[in-house]
KOLBA-237626 format. One record per residue: x, y, z of N, C-alpha, C in turn; residue in one letter; chain. Coordinates in pm, 1 decimal. Layout:
BEGIN
<node n_east="X" n_north="Y" n_up="Z" ca_east="X" ca_north="Y" ca_up="Z" c_east="X" c_north="Y" c_up="Z" type="A" mol="A"/>
...
END
This chain:
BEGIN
<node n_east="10318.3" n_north="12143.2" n_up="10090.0" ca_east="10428.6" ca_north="12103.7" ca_up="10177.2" c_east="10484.7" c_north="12230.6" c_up="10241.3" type="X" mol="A"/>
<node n_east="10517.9" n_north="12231.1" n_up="10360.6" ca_east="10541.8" ca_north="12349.7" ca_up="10394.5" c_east="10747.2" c_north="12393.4" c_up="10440.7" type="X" mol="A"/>
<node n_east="10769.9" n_north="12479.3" n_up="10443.7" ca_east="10934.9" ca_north="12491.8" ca_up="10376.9" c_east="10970.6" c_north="12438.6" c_up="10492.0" type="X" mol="A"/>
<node n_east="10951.3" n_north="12386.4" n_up="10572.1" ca_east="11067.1" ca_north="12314.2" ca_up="10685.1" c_east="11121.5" c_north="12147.3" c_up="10645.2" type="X" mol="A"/>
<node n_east="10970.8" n_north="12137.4" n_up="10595.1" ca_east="10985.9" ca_north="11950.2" ca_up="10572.8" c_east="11050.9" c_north="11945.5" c_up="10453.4" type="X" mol="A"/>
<node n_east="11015.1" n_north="12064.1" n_up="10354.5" ca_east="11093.2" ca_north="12041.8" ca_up="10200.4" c_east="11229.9" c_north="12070.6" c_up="10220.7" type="X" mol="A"/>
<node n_east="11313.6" n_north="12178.5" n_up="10292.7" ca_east="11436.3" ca_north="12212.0" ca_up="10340.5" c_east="11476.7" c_north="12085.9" c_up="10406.1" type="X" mol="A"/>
<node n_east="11439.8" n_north="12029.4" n_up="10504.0" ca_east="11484.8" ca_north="11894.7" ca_up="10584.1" c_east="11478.7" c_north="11768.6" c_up="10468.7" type="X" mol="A"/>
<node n_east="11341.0" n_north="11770.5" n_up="10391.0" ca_east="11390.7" ca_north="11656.9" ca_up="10283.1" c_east="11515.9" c_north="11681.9" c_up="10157.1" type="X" mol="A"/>
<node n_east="11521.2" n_north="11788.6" n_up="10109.8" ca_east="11624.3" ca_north="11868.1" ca_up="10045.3" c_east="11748.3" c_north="11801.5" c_up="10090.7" type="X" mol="A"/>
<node n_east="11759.0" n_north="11839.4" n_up="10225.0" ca_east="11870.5" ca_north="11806.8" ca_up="10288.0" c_east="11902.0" c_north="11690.5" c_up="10301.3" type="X" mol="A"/>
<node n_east="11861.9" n_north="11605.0" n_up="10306.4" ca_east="11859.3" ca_north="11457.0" ca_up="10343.1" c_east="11891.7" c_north="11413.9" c_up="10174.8" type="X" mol="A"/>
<node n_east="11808.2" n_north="11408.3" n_up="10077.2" ca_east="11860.7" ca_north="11390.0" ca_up="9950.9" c_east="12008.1" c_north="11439.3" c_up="9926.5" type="X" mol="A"/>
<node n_east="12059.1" n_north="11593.4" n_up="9924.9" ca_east="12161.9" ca_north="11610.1" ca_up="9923.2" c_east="12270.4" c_north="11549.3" c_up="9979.5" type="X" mol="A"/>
<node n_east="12286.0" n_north="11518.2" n_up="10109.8" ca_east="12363.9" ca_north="11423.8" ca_up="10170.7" c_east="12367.0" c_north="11308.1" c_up="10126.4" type="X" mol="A"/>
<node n_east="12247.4" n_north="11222.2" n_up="10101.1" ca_east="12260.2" ca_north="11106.7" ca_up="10071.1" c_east="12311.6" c_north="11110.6" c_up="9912.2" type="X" mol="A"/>
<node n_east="12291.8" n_north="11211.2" n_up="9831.4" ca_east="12372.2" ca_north="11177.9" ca_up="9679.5" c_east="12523.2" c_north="11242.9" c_up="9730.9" type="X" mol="A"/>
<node n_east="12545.4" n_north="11274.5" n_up="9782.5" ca_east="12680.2" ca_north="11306.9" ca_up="9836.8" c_east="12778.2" c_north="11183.9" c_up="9880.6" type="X" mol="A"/>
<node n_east="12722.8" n_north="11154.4" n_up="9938.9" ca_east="12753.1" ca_north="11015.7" ca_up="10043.4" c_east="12760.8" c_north="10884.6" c_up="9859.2" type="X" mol="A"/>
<node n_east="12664.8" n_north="10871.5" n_up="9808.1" ca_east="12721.8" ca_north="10793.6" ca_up="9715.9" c_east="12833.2" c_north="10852.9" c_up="9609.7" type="X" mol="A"/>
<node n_east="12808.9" n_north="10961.1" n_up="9528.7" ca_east="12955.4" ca_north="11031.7" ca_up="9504.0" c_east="13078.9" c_north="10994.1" c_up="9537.2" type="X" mol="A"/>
<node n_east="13086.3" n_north="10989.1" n_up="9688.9" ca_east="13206.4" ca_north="11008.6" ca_up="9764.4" c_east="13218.1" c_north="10879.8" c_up="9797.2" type="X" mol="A"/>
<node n_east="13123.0" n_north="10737.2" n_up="9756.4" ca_east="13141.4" ca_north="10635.9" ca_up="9784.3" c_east="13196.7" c_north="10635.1" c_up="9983.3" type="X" mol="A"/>
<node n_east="13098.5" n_north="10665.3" n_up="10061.8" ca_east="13116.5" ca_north="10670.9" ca_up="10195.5" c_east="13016.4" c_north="10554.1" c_up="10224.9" type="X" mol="A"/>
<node n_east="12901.6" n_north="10526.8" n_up="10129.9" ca_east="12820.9" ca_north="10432.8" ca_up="10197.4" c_east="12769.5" c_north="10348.6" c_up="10103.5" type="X" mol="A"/>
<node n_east="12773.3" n_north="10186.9" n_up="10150.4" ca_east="12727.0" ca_north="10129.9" ca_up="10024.0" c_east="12540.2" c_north="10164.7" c_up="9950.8" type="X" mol="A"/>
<node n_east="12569.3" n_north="10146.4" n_up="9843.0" ca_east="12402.4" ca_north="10149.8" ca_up="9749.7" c_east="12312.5" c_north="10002.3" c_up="9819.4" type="X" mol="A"/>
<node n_east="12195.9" n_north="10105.0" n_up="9869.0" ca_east="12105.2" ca_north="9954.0" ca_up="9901.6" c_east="12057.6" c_north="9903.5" c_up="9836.2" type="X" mol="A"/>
<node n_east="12169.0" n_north="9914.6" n_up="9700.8" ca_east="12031.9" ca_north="9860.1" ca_up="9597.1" c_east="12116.0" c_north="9723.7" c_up="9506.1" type="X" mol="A"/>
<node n_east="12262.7" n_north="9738.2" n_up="9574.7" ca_east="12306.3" ca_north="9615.8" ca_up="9611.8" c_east="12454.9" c_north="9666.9" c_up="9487.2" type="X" mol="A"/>
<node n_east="12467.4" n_north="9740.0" n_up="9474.5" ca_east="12527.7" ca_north="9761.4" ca_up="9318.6" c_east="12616.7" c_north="9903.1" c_up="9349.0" type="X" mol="A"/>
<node n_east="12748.6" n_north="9926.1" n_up="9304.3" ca_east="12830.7" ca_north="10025.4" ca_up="9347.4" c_east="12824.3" c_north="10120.2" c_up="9228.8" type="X" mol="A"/>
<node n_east="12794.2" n_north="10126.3" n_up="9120.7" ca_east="12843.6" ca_north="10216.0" ca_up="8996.9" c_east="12707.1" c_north="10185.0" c_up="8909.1" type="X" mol="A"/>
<node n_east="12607.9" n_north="10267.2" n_up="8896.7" ca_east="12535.4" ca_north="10308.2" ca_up="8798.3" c_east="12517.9" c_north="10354.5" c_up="8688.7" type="X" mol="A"/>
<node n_east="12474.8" n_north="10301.3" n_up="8590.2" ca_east="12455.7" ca_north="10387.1" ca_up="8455.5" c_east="12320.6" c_north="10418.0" c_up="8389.4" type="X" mol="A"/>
<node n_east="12375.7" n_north="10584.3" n_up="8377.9" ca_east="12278.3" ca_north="10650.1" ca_up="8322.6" c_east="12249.4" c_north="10651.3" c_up="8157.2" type="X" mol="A"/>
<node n_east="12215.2" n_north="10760.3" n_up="8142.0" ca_east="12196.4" ca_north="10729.9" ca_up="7969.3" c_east="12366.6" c_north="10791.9" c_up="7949.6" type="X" mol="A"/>
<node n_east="12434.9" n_north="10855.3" n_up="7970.2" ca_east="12566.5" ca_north="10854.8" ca_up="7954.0" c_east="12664.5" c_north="10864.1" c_up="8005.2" type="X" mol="A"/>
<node n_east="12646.9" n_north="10840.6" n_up="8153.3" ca_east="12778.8" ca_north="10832.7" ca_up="8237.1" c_east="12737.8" c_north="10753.6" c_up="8384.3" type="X" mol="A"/>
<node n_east="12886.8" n_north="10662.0" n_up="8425.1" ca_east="12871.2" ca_north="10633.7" ca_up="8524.1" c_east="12829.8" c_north="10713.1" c_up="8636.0" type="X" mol="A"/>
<node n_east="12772.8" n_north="10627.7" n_up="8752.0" ca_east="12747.3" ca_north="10759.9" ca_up="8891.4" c_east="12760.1" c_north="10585.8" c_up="8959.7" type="X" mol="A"/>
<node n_east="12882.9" n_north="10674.9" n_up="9080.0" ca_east="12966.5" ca_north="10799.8" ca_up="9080.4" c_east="13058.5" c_north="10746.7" c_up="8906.9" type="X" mol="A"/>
<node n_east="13130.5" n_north="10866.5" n_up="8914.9" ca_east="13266.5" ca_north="10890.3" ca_up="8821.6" c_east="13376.0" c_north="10777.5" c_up="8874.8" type="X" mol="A"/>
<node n_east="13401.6" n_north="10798.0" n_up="8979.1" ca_east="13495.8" ca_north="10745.2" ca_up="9043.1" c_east="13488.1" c_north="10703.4" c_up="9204.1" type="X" mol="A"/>
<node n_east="13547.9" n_north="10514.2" n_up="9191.1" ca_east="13501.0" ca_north="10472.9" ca_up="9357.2" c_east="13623.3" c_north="10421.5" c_up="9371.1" type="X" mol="A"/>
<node n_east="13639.3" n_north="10395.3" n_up="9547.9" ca_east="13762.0" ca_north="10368.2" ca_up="9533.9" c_east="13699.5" c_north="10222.2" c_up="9674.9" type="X" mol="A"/>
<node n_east="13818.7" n_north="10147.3" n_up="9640.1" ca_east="13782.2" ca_north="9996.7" ca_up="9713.9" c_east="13941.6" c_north="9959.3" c_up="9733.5" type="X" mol="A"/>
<node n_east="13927.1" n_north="9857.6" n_up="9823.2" ca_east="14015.1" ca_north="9770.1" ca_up="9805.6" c_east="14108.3" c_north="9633.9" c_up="9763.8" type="X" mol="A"/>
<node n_east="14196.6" n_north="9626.5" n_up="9762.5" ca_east="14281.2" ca_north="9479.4" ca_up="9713.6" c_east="14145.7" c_north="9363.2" c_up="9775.0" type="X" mol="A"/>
<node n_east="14076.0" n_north="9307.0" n_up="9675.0" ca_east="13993.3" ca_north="9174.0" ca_up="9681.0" c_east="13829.1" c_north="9250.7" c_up="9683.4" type="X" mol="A"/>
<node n_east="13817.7" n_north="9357.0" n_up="9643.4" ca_east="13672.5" ca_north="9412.4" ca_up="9670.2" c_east="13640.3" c_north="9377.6" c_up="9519.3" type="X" mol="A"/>
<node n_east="13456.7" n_north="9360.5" n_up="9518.8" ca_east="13405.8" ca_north="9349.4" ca_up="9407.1" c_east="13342.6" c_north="9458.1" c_up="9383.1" type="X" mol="A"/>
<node n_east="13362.5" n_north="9515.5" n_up="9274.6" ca_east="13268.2" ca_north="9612.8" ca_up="9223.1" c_east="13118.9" c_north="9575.2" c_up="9121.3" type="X" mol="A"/>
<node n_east="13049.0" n_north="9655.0" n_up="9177.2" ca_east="12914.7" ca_north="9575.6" ca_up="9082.2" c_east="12877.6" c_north="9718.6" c_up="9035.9" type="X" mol="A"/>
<node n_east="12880.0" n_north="9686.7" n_up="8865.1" ca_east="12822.5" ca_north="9799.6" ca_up="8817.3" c_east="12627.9" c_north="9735.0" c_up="8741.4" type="X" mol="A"/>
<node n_east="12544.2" n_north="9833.8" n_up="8723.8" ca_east="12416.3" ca_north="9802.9" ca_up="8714.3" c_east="12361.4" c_north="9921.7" c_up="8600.7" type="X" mol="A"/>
<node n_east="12312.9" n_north="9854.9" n_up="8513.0" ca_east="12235.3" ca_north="9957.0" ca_up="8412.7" c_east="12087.0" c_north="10001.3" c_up="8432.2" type="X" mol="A"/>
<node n_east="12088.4" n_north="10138.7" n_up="8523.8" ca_east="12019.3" ca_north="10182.1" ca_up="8570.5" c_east="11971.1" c_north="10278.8" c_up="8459.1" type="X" mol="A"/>
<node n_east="11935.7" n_north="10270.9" n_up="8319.7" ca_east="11930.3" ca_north="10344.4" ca_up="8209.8" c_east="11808.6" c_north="10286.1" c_up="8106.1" type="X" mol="A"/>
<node n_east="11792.4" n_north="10308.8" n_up="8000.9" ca_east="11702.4" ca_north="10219.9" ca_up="7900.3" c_east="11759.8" c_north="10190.1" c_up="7786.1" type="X" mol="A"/>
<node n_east="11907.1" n_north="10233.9" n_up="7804.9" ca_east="12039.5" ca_north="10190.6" ca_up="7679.2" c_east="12101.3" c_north="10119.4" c_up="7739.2" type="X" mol="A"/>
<node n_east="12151.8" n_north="10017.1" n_up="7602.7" ca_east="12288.8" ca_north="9942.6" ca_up="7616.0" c_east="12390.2" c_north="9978.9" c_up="7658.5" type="X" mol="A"/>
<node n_east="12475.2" n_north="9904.5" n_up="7754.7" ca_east="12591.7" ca_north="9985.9" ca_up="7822.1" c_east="12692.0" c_north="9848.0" c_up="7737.4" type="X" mol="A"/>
<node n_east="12828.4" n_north="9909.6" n_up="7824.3" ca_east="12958.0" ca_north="9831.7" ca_up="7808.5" c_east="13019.9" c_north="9864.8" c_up="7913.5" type="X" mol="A"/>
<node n_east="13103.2" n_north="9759.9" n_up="7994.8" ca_east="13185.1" ca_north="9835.8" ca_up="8142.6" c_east="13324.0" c_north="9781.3" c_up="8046.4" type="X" mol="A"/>
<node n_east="13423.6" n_north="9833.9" n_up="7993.7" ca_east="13531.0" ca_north="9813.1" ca_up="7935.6" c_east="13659.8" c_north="9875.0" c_up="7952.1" type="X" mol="A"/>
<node n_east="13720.9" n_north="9798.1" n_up="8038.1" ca_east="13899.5" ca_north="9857.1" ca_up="8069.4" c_east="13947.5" c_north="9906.3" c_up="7931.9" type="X" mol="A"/>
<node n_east="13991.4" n_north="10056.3" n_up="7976.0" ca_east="14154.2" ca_north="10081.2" ca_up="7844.0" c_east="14199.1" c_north="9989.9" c_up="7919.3" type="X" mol="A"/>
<node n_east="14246.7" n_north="9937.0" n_up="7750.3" ca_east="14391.1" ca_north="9823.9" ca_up="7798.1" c_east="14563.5" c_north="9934.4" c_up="7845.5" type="X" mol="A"/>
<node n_east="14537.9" n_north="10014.8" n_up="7792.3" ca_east="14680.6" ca_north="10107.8" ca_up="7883.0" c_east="14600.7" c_north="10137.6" c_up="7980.7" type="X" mol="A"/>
<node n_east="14519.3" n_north="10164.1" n_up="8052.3" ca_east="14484.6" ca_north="10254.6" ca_up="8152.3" c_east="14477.7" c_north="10165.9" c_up="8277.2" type="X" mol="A"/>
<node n_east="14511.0" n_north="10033.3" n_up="8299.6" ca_east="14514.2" ca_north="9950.6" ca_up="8408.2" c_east="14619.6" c_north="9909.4" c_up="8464.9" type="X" mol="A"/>
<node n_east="14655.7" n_north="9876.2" n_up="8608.0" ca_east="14794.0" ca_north="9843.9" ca_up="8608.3" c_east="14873.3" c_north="9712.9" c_up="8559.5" type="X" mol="A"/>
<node n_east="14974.9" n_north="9727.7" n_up="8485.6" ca_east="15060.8" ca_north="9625.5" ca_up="8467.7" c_east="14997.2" c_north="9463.9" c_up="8451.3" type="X" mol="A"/>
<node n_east="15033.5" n_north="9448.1" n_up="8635.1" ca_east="14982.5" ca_north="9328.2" ca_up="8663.1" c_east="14861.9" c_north="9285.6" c_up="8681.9" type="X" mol="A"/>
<node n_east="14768.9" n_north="9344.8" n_up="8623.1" ca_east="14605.4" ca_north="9332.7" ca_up="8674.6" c_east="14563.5" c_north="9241.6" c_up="8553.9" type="X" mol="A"/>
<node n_east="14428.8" n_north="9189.2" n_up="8600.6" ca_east="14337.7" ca_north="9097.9" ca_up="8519.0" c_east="14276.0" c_north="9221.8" c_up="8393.2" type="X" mol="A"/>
<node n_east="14249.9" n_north="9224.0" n_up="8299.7" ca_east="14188.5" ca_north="9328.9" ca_up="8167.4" c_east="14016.5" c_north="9229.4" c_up="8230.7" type="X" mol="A"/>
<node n_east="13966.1" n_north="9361.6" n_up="8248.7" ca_east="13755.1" ca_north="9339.4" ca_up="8248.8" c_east="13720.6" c_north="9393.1" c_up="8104.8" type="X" mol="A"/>
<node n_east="13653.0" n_north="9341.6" n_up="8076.4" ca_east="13535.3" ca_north="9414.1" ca_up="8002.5" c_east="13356.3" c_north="9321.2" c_up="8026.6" type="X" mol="A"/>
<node n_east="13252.5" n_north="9380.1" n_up="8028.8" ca_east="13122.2" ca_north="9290.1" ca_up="7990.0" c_east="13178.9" c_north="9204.7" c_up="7825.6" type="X" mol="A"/>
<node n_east="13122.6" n_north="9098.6" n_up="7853.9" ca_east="13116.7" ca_north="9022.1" ca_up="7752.0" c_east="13223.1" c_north="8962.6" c_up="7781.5" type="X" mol="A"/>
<node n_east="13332.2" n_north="8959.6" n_up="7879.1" ca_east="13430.9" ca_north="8871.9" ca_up="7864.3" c_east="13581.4" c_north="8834.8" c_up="7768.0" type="X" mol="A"/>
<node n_east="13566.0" n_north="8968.5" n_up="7746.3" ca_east="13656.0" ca_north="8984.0" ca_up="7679.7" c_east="13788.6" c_north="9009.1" c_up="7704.1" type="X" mol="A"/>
<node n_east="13946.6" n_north="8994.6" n_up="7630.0" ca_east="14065.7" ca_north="8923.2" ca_up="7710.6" c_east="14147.3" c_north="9095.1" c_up="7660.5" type="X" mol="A"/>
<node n_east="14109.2" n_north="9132.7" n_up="7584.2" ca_east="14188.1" ca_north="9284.1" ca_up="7537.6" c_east="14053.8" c_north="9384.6" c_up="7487.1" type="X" mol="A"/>
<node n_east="14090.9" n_north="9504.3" n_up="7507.2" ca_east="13983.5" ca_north="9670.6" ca_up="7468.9" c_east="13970.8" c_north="9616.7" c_up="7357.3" type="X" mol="A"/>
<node n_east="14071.1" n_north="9606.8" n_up="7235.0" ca_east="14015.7" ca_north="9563.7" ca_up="7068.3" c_east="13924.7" c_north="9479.5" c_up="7087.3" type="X" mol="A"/>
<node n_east="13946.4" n_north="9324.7" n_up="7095.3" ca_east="13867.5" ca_north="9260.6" ca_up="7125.0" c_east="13757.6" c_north="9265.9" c_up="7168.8" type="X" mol="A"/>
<node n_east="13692.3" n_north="9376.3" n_up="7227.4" ca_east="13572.2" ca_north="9424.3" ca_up="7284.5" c_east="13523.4" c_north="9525.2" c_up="7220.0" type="X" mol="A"/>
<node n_east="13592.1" n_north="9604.1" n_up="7118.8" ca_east="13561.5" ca_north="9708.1" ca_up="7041.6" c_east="13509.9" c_north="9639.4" c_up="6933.3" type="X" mol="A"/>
<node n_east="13605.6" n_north="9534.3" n_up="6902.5" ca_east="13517.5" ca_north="9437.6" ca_up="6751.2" c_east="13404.6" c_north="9403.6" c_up="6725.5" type="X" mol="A"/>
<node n_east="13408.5" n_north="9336.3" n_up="6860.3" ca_east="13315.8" ca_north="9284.7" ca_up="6897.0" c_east="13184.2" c_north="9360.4" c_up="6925.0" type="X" mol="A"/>
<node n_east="13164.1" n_north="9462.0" n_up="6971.9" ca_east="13015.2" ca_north="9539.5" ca_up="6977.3" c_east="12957.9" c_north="9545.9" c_up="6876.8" type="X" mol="A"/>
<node n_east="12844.0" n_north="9539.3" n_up="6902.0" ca_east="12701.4" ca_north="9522.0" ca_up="6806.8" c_east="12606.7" c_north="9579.7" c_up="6886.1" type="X" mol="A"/>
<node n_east="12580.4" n_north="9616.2" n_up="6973.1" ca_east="12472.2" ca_north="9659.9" ca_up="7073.3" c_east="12439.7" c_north="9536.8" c_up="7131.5" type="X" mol="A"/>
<node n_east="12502.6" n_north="9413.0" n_up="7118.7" ca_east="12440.9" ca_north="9260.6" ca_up="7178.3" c_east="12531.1" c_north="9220.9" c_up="7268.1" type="X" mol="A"/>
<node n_east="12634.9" n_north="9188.6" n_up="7172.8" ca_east="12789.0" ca_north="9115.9" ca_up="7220.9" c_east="12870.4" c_north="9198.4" c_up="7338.9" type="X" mol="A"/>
<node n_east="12842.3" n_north="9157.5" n_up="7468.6" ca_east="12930.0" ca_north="9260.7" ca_up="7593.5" c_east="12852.2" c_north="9345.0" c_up="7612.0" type="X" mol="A"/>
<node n_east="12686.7" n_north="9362.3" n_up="7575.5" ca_east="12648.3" ca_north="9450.7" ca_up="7653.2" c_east="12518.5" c_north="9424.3" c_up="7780.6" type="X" mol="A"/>
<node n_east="12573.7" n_north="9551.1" n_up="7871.5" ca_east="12430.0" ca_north="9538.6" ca_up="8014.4" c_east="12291.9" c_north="9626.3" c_up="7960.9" type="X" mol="A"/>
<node n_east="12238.6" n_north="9549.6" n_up="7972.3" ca_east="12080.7" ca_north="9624.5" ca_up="7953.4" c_east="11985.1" c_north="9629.8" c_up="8033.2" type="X" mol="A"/>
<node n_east="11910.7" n_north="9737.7" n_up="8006.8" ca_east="11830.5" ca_north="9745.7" ca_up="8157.5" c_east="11794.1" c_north="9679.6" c_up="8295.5" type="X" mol="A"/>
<node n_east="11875.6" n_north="9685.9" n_up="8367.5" ca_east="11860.2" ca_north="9639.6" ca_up="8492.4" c_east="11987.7" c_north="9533.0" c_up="8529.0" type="X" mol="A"/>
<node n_east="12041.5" n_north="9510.4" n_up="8429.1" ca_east="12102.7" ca_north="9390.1" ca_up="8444.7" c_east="12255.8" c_north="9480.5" c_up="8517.4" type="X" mol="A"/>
<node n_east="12338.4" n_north="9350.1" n_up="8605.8" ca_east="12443.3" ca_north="9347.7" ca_up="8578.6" c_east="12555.2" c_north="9357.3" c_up="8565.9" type="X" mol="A"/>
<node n_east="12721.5" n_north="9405.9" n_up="8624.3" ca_east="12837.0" ca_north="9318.4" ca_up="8562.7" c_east="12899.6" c_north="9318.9" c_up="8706.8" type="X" mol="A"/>
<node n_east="13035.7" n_north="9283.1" n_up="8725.5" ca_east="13068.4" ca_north="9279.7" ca_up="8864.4" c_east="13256.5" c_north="9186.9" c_up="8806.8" type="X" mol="A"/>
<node n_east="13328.6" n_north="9275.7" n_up="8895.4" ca_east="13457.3" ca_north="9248.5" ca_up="8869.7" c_east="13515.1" c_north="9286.7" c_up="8989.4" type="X" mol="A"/>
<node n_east="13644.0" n_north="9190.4" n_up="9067.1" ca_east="13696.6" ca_north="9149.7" ca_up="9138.1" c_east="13847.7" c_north="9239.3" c_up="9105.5" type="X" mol="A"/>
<node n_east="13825.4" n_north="9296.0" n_up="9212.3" ca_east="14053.6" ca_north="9395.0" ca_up="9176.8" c_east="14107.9" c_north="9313.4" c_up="9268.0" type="X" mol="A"/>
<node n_east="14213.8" n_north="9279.9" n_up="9216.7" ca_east="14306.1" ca_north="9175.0" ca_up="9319.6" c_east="14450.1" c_north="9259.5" c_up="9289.1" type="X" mol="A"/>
<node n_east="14482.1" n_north="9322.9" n_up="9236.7" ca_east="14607.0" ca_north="9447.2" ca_up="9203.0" c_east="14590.3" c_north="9589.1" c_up="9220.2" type="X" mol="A"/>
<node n_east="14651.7" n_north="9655.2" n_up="9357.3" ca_east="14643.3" ca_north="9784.3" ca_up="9363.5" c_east="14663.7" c_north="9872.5" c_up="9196.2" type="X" mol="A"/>
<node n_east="14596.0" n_north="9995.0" n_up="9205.7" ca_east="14647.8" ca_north="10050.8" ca_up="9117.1" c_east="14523.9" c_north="10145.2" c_up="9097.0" type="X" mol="A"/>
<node n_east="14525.9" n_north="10213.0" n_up="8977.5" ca_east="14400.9" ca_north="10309.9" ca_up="8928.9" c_east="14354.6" c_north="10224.4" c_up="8794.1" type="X" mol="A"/>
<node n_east="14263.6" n_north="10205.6" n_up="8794.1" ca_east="14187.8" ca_north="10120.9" ca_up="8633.1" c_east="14113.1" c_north="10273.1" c_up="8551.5" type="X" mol="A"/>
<node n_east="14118.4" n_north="10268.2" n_up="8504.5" ca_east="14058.4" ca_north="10354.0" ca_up="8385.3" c_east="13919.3" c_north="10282.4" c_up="8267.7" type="X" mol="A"/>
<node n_east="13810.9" n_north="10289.3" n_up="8268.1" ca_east="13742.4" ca_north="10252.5" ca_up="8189.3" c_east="13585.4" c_north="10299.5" c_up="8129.7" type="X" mol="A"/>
<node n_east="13557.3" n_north="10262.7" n_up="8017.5" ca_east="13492.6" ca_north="10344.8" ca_up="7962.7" c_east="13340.3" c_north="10209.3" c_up="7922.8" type="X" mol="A"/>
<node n_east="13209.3" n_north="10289.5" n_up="7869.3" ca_east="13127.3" ca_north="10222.2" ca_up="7806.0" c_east="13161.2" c_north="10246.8" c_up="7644.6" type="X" mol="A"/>
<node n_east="13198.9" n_north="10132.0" n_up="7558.7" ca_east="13190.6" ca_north="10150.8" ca_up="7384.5" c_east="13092.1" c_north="10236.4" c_up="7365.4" type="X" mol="A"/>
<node n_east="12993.8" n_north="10256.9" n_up="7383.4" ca_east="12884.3" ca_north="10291.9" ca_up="7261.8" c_east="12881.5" c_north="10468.7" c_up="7308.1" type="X" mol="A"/>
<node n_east="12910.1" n_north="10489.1" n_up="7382.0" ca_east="12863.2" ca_north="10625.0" ca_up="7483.6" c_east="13040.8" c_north="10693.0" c_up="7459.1" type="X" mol="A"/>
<node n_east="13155.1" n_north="10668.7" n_up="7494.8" ca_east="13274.8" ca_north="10659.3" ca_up="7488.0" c_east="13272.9" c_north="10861.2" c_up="7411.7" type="X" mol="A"/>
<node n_east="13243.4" n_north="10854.5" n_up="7320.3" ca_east="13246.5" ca_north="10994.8" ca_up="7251.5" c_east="13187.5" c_north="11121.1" c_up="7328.7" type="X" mol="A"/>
<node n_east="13072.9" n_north="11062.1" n_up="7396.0" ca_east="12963.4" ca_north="11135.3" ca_up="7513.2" c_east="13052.2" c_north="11162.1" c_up="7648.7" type="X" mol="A"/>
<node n_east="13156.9" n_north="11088.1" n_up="7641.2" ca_east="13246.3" ca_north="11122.8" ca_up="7790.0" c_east="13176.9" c_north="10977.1" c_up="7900.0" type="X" mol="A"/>
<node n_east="13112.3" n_north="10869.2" n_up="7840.1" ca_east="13080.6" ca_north="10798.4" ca_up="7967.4" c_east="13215.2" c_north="10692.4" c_up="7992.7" type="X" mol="A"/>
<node n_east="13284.9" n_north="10739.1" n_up="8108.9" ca_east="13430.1" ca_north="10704.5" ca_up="8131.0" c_east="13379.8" c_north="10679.6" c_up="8251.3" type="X" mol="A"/>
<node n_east="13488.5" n_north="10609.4" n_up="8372.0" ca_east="13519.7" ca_north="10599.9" ca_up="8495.8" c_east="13653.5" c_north="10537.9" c_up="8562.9" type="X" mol="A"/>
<node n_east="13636.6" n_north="10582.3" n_up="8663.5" ca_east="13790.1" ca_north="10557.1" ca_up="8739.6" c_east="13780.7" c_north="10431.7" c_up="8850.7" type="X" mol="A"/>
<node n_east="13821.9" n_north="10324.0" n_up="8868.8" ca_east="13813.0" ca_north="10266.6" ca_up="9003.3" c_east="13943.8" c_north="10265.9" c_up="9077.6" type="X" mol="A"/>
<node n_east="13976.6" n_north="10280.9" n_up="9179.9" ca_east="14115.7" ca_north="10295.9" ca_up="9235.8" c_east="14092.8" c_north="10218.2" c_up="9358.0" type="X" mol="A"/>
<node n_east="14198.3" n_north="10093.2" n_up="9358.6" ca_east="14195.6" ca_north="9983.5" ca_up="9406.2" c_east="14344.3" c_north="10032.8" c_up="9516.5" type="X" mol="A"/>
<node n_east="14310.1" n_north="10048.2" n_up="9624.0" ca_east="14396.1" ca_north="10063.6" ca_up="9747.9" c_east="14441.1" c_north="9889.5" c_up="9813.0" type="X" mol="A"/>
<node n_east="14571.3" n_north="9933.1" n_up="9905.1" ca_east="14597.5" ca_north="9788.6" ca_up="9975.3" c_east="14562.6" c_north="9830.1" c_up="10082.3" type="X" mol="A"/>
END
C-alpha cells in the first residue's frame, strides 16, 4: 500500500471514530452505544427529550445496561436490561442470565425527562464499564 492511500485511509477512520465519540453521526449499524469487553463506546451521548437510545453488545461477554438509582433525575423512569424497577433489584438479581445482553443482542430505552442519567454494566462495574446519557429539551 503506498503512504498516500494509508494516510487518506488513516484519516478517514480517525474522523469517522471521532464523529461516533462525539455522537455527531448516527451508527449504521442501527445502535447508539456499544459494548466492548469493558466499557461502553462512546462513554457518553447526548440526545433528546423522547429520543431512544439503543445500546448493542458488540463483545463475547455478558453485559448489563443499569441506571444508579441516585444518578438519574428525580422524575425519570429507572432502566435497567432485564426490566428491572430499582439498581438493588438488578444487582440481586444477576447471575450472568437474569438482565443480561449477549452477543449481538440488544437493549433500547426511551428519556422522556431532561437531565444527566448515570449508568453502569453489573458484572464489569469494578473494571470502570460506566456511562453517561444526557437527555437535553
Amino acid at each position: 500500500m503506498d503512504r498516500r492511500r494509508f494516510l487518506a485511509g488513516a484519516g478517514a477512520a480517525a474522523s469517522a471514530s471521532l464523529a461516533g465519540c462525539l455522537n455527531l453521526t448516527p451508527n449504521p449499524d442501527g445502535y447508539d452505544v456499544g459494548m466492548t469487553a469493558q466499557a461502553f463506546m462512546p462513554y457518553k451521548v447526548s440526545v433528546s427529550v423522547g429520543d431512544t437510545v439503543v445500546w448493542k453488545n458488540t463483545s463475547t461477554r455478558a453485559h448489563s445496561v443499569t441506571a444508579y438509582g441516585d444518578g438519574i433525575p428525580d422524575d425519570a423512569e429507572y432502566f435497567a436490561t432485564g426490566g428491572f424497577d430499582t439498581e438493588q433489584a438488578a444487582r440481586d438479581a444477576w447471575d450472568g442470565k437474569r438482565g443480561a445482553i449477549t452477543t449481538g443482542q440488544t437493549y433500547s430505552h426511551t428519556f422522556e425527562v431532561a437531565g444527566t442519567y448515570q449508568y453502569f454494566c453489573i458484572p464489569h462495574e469494578q473494571a470502570g464499564m460506566q456511562g453517561v446519557v444526557v437527555v437535553e429539551e
